[in-house]
N, C-alpha and C positions, 0 to 999 in steps of 0.2 A: 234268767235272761242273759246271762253271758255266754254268749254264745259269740264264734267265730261272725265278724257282720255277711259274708256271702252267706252262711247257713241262717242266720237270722233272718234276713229281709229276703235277699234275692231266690234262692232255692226255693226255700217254702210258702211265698208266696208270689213269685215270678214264673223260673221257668218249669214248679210243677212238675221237678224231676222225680215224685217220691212213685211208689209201688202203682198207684191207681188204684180207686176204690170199685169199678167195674166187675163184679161177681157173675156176669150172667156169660153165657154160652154163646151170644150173640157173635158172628164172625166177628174180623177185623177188617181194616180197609186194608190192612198190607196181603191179608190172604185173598180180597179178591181182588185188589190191582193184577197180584202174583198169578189168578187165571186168568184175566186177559192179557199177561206177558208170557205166560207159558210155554210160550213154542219158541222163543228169544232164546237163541244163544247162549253160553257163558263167554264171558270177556279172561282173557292171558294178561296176565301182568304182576308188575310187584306194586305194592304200595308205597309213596312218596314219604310219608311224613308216618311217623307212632303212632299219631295223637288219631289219625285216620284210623288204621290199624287197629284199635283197641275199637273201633264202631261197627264193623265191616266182617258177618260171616263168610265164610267160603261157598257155601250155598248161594247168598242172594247175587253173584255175581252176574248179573243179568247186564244186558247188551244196550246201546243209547241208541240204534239204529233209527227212532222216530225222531232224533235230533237231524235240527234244520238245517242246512246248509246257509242260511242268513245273506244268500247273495245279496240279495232286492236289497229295496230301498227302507231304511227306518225309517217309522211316523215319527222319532226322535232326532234333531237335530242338533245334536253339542256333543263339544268336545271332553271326553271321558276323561273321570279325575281316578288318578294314578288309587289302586288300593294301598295300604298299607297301617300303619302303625303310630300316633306320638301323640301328641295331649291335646292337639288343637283341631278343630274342624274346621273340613273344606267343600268346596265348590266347586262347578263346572267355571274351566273359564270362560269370562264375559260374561259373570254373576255375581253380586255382590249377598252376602251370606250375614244379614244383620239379627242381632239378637234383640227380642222385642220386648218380652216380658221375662225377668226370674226372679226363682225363689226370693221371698221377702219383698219386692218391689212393690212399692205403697200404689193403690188402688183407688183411691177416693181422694177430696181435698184436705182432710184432717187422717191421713194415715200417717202413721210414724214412716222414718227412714230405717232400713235393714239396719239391724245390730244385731252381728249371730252371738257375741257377748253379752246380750242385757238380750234374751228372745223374750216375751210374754205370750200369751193366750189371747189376749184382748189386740196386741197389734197383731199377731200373723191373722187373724178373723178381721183384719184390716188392710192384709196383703195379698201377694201371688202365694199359692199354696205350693207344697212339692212335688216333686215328679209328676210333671206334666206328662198325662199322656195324651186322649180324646181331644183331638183337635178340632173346634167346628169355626163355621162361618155364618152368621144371618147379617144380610144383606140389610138398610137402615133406608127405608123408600126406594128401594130396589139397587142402590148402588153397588159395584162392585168393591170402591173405595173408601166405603164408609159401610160400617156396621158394628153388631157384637161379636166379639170373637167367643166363644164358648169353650173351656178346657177343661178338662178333669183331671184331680190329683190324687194318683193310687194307691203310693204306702208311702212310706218314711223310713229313710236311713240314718238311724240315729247315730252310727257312728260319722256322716258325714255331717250330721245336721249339730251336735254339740261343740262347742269346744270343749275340754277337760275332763272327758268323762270317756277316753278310752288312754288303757295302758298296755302297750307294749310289752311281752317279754319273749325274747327268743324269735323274735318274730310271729310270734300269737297274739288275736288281737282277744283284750278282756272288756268288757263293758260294763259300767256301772249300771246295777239297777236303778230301775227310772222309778222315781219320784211323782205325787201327782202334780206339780206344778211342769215337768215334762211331758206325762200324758197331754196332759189338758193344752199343750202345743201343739203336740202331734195329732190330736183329736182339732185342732183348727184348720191344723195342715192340711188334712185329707179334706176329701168332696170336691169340689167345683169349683169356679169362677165365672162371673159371666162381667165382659169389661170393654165398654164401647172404644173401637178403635177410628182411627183415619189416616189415610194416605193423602200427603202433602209434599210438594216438590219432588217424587219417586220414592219415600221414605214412609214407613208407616211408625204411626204415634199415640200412645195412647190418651186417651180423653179422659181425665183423673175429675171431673166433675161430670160426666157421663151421670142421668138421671134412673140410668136401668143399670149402673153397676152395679152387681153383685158379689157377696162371698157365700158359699155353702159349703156348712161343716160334716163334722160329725157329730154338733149337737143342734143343728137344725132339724127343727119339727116338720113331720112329713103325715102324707094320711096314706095309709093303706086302701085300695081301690078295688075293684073289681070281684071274682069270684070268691076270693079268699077274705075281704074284708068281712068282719065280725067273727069267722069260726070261730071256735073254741081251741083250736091249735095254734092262735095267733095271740089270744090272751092271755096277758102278764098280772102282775100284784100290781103294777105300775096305768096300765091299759086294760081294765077287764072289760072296756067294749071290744077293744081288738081294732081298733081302727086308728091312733094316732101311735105312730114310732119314732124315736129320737133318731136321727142322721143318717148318713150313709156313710158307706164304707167301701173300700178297694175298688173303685171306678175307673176302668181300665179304660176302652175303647167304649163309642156310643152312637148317636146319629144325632142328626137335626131333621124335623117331619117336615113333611112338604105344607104344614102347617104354621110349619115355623118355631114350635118350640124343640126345648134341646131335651134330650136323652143322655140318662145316664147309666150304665152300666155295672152293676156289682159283680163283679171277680171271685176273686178268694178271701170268702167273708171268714171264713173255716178258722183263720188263722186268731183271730181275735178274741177267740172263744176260750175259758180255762175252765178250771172246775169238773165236776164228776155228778151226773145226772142221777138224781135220787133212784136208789136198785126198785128194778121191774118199772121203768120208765117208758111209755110207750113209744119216746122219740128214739130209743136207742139206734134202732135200726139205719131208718132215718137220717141223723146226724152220722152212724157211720158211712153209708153209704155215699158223703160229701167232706167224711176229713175231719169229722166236728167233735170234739174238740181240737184244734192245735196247740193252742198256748203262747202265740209265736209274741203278743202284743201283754203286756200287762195292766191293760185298762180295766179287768173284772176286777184286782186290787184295789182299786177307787172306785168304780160303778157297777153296781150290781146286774146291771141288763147285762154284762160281756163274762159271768159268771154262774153255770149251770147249777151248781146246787142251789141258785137262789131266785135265779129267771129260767127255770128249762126249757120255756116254750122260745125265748129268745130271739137264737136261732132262726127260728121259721120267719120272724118279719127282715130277715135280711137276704140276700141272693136272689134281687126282681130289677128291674127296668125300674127306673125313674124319669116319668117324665116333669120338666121347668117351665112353665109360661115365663119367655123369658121380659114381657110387655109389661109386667107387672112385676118389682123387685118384692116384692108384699106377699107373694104368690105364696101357697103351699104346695109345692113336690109333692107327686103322687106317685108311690110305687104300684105299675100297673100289672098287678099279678094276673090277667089274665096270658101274660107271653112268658109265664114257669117258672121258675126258680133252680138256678143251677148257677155253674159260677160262671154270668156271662159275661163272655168278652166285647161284645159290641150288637151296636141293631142299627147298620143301614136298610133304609128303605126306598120301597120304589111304587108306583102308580100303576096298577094293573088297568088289563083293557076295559076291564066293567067299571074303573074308578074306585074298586076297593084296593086298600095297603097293603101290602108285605113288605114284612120286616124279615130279615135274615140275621141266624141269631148260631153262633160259636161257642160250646162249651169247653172253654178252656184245660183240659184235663187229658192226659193220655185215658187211650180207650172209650171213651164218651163220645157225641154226638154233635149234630148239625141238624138245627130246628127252622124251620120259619113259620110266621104267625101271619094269617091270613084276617082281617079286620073284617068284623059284617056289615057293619055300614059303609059307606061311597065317600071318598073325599071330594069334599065342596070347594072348588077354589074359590068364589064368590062371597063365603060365609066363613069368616076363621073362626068364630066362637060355633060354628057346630059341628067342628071338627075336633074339638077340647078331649072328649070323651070317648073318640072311634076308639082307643084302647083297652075300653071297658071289654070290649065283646067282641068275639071272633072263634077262630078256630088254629091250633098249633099243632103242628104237624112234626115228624122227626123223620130224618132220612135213611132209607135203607138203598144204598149202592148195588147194583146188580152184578156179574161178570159178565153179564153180556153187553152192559154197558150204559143199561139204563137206572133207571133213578125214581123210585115209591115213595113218595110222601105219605106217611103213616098220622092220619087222626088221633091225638089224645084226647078223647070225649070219654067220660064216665057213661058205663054201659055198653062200650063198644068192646067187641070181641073179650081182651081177657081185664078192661077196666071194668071190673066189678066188686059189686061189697065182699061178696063172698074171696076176692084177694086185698081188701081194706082200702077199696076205693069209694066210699059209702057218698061221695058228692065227688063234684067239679074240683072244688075244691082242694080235697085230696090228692087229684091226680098232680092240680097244680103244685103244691107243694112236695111233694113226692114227684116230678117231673122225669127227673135220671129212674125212678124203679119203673116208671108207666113205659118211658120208652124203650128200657130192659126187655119188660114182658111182651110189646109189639113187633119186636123182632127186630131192631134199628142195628144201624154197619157201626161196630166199634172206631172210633178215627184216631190219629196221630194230632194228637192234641188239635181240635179247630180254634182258628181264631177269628180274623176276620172276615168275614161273609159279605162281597160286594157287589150288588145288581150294576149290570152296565146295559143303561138308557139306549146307549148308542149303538150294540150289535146285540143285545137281548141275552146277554151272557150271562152268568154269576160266576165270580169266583172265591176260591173256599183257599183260606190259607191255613196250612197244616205244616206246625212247625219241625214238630220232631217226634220222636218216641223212640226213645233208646232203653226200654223196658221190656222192649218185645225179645223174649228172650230165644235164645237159640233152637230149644227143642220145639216150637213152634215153627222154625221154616222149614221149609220142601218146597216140592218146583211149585208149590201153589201160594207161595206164601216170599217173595224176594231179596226186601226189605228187612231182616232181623235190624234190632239195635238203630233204627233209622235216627242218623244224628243228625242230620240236615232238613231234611221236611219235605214237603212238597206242597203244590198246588194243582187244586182241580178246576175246571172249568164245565159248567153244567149249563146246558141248554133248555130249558123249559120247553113244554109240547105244545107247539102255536106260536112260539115265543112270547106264551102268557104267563106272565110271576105267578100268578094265582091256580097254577095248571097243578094236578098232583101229580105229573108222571113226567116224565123227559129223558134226557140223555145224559153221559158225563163220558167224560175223556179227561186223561193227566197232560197239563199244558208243559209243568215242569215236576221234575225231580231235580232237585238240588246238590248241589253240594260241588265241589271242583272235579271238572269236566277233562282233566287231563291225567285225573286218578279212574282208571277204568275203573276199576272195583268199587269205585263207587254209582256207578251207574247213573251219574247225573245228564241230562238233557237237554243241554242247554245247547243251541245250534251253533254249527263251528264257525258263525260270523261273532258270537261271543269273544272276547277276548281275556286273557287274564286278569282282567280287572272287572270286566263284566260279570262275573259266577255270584253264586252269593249260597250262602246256608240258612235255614230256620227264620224262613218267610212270617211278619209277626203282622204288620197292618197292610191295607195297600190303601190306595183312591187310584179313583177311574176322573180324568179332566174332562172338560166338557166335549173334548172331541174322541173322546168312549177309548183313549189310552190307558192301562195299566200303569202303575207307579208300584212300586213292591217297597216298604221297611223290615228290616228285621230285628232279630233279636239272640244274641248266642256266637256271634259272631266275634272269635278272641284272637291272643298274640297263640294259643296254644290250639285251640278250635279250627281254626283257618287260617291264620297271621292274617288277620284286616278286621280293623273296625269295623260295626255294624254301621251301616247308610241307606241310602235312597237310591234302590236302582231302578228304571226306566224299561218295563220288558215288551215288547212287542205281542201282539197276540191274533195277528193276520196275515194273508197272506206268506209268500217265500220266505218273509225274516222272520216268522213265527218263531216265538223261545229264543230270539239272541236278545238279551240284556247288557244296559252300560250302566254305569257308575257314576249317576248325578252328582250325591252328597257323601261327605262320610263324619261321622263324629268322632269327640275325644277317646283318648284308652278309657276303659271301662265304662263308656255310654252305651243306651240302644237308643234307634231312633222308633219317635211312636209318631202320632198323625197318621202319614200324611194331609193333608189337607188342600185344593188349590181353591181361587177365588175363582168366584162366576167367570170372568175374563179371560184366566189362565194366567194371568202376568204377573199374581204371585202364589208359591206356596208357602203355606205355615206347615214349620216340623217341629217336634217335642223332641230335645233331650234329657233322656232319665239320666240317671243318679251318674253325672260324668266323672272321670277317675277313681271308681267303684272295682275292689280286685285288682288293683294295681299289682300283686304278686306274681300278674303272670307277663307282664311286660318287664323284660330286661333290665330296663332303663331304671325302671324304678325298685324290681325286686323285693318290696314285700309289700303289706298289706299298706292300704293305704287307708286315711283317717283325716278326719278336719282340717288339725293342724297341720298333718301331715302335707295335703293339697293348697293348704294357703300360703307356707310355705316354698312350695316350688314350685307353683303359680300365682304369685304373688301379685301381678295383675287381671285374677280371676273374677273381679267388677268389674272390669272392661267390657272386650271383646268377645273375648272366648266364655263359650256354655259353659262355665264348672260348675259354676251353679244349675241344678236342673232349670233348663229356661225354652221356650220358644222362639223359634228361628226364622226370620219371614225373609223368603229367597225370591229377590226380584233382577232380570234381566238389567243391565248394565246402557243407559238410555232409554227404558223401557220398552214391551212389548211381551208376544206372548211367549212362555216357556217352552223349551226344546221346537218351537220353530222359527 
């Protein structure tokens, strides 16, 4: 476990920079973007900065020419906050940028007060968890003012989360091996929140006696649901029905159902996992095919479930959907295996025109895929308890991108085409849990890491955020393929056929290519009413406002990357200003921003900042690694104001009203 902290936490279980587990033959999305740009120009130029340079083949020098001229008018209204670089976050002016909830902050009326010196297991299972990402909102008798706010907490940085247990030398950070009375913090840490707020006097506050506040851990009891509950690939020495599993883990981005309860997301469960799968084990394949083992966490040292030679089947009850009734704090979380198991990064969903759900679902992984799950049954607005279980059943589909521009929703059904026993699909089941090998074999578009997958109500759109993939390696591009080492990302935009979510076929077109739009060679697209502070890299969440605008977060954005923290930019997506983007919010050195989130009204958004002053080494100012002490130190009023603490950000207009108009 001593490990450098960016290789510890952030690499190997963030940005997913490692080889990719991806074996199949399946194109990729950069070779078929690359034939529908085919006939495009190469762009002359030199590049601006190294750190560019080191991303950037000479091949993919492809032309911006479908970038906008951004005369018109923006659906955004404010005045763009300068990019740049320093420890504190900021705001559009005429915005007040208050922090709501962080790490440690007591949740109930018998919570302790934060003490990162004396931490326990019993208080942080009594506080705000870490790294807030999954931002939601339910509304409390329909208010926009009043509700639960819903968060998920994805890993833990223990070198920011300890005092005294990192040493310095030479400027390398070393870290003490964790202990179980440190697990069993970090096993609080992680999971969810659910924690009733309200807005008073323009301010929002939380409600510490709130009757549906929630903590969920990762030693919260859960049941296994759907197709996969009982198999025999989900049974432990611990569980030999196969139906109840301790916790969840790496809950990245998620949704809220038009039902109303919250979704939670599993990511990269991969990492958690140590140990060596007893030889001639039938999950090998399986766990390699997802990264499994990592080893990144040391919890299989105290609990047998997170250690293969002793739970093998393990594994398999982690990397599902969680769905929370959040009405009932009593409630048992059901991870709803019928929507697959991979590492997912989120599931907004939307209301098709027959009344059945889709969820749109991002596997976070270079080379991997973009699912949606289609529900069999019809949501009830009339009836919330008979909506509880639409998760059970459906049908999940994976996406094959076309070059001509359209878009296959591929069925994963046992029995269909090549899901069969005779390739070790012997039930539904199967295919569930083996998810990434089923959509292997139906022929799915390899993607640039997907993340978030957002329906927008309002022009019938989806869009797919694709942060990066800087593994595409060189002897892979030609004129069909543009994109090598893509360090910035992009986003697509797909149209459904009828503009029905529920449709398996449609359209797609790239809204954006990323990245700074004044380095030709990099081919970004952003319309030339963008400004230098508009651009952005490695697009990671977005939210669509009730008036169907785009909001884009990201994630990768450095003093070495880009020089600017990652923030909240605001992109257009109609219309002449099509693709110009501005620069809402931006956070600390070494933060990303996650959420977004806005209220039914629009008048505020809630944002999540992760692990803020995390990689301090590649900011000037601070010049090496940075660590606990290190940050409380030189932000010494970091209970305050400013997020150093991972915390949530609720941004409301300055006399109130709606955002960006």
């Amino acid at each position: 476990m001593n490990q450098h902290p960016n290789e510890f936490r952030t690499s190997l279980l963030e940005e997913n920079d490692g080889p990719g587990h991806n074996p199949s033959s399946n194109p990729t999305m950069g070779e078929i973007i690359a034939t529908r740009f085919s006939r495009r120009a190469l762009l002359k130029g030199s590049l601006a900065v190294s750190a560019i340079a080191a991303t950037v083949s000479p091949i993919a020098l492809i032309t911006a020419d479908n970038a906008r001229a951004g005369a018109a008018a923006s659906a955004f209204d404010f005045n763009e906050v300068e990019a740049g670089i320093d420890e504190n976050h900021h705001v559009a002016e005429g915005y007040d940028a208050d922090v709501l909830l962080r790490w440690g902050d007591p949740l109930f009326p018998d919570s302790p007060e934060f003490d990162p010196k004396n931490q326990t297991a019993e208080a942080q299972a009594r506080q705000f968890g870490y790294n807030n990402d999954y931002v939601g909102f339910i509304p409390i008798d329909g208010s926009p003012s009043h509700g639960l706010l819903v968060v998920n907490h994805e890993y833990t940085n223990e070198h920011l989360m300890f005092p005294g247990i990192v040493t310095v030398t030479e400027g390398k950070i070393t870290i003490a091996d964790a202990d179980r009375k440190r697990v069993d913090i970090e096993m609080a840490a992680h999971g969810g929140t659910i924690v009733e707020i309200r807005k008073a006097d323009g301010k929002w506050q939380v409600v510490r006696d709130g009757k549906l506040n929630r903590r969920i851990t990762a030693a919260t009891e859960m049941e296994l649901s759907g197709p996969v509950a009982g198999h025999d690939r989900v049974k432990t020495n611990a569980d030999p029905a196969g139906t109840k599993v301790i916790g969840t883990i790496n809950n990245c981005a998620g949704g809220v159902t038009p039902w109303g309860t919250y979704i939670m997301a599993e990511e990269n469960f991969h990492g958690y996992f140590m140990g060596d799968l007893p030889e001639g084990h039938a999950e090998a394949a399986n766990y390699k095919r997802l990264g499994i083992p990592e080893g990144v966490y040391a919890w299989g040292k105290f609990y047998d479930r997170y250690d293969l030679s002793k739970e093998p089947n393990e594994p398999n009850r982690f990397g599902w959907i969680v769905e929370v009734d959040v009405s009932d704090p009593n409630s048992v979380p059901k991870k709803r295996t019928a929507l697959g198991r991979f590492k997912h990064e989120g599931a907004e969903s939307i209301v098709a025109k027959d009344g059945r759900v889709v969820f749109y679902l991002g596997d976070d992984e270079r080379f991997d895929y973009v699912y949606k799950f289609v529900t069999a049954g019809a949501f009830n607005p009339s009836d919330r308890a008979a909506n509880l279980d639409l998760l059970d059943e459906g049908t999940l589909y994976v996406a094959r991108f076309s070059d001509d521009g359209s878009i296959g929703w591929l069925p994963l059904v046992q029995g269909e085409g090549p899901l069969t026993a005779e390739n070790g699909f012997a039930s539904q089941a199967d295919v569930l849990i083996e998810t990434r090998r089923a959509a292997d074999l139906v022929g799915a578009t390899k993607m640039d890491r997907p993340e978030d997958v957002q329906p927008n109500a309002v022009n019938g759109k989806v869009y797919v955020m694709l942060t990066n993939n800087t593994k595409r390696a060189d002897d892979q591009v030609d004129a069909a393929n543009p994109r090598a080492k893509n360090a910035f990302g992009h986003i697509i935009e797909i149209a459904e056929d009828g503009g029905d979510f529920a449709a398996t076929k449609g359209k797609w077109e790239v809204l954006l290519k990323c990245g700074d739009p004044s380095v030709a060679e990099v081919g970004a697209t952003f319309s030339t009413g963008t400004s230098p502070n508009g651009w952005f890299g490695m697009p990671d969440n977005c939210a669509v406002d009730s008036a169907g605008r785009l909001w884009v977060s990201t994630d990768g954005n450095s003093p070495k990357a880009t020089g600017r923290t990652d923030g909240l930019w605001a992109v257009d997506t109609e219309g002449e200003a099509r693709a110009t983007s501005k620069l809402f919010y931006r956070v600390p050195v070494g933060a990303e921003l996650c959420g977004p989130l806005f209220t039914p009204d629009d008048e505020t958004a809630f944002v999540a900042v992760q692990h803020p002053g995390d990689g301090g080494e590649d900011w000037e100012k601070f010049g090496r690694p940075s660590y606990y002490e290190d940050l409380s130190t030189r932000w010494p009023d970091f209970k305050d104001d400013m997020p150093v603490r991972p915390a949530v950000v609720a941004i409301t207009k300055k006399g109130g009203g709606k955002i960006a108009l």
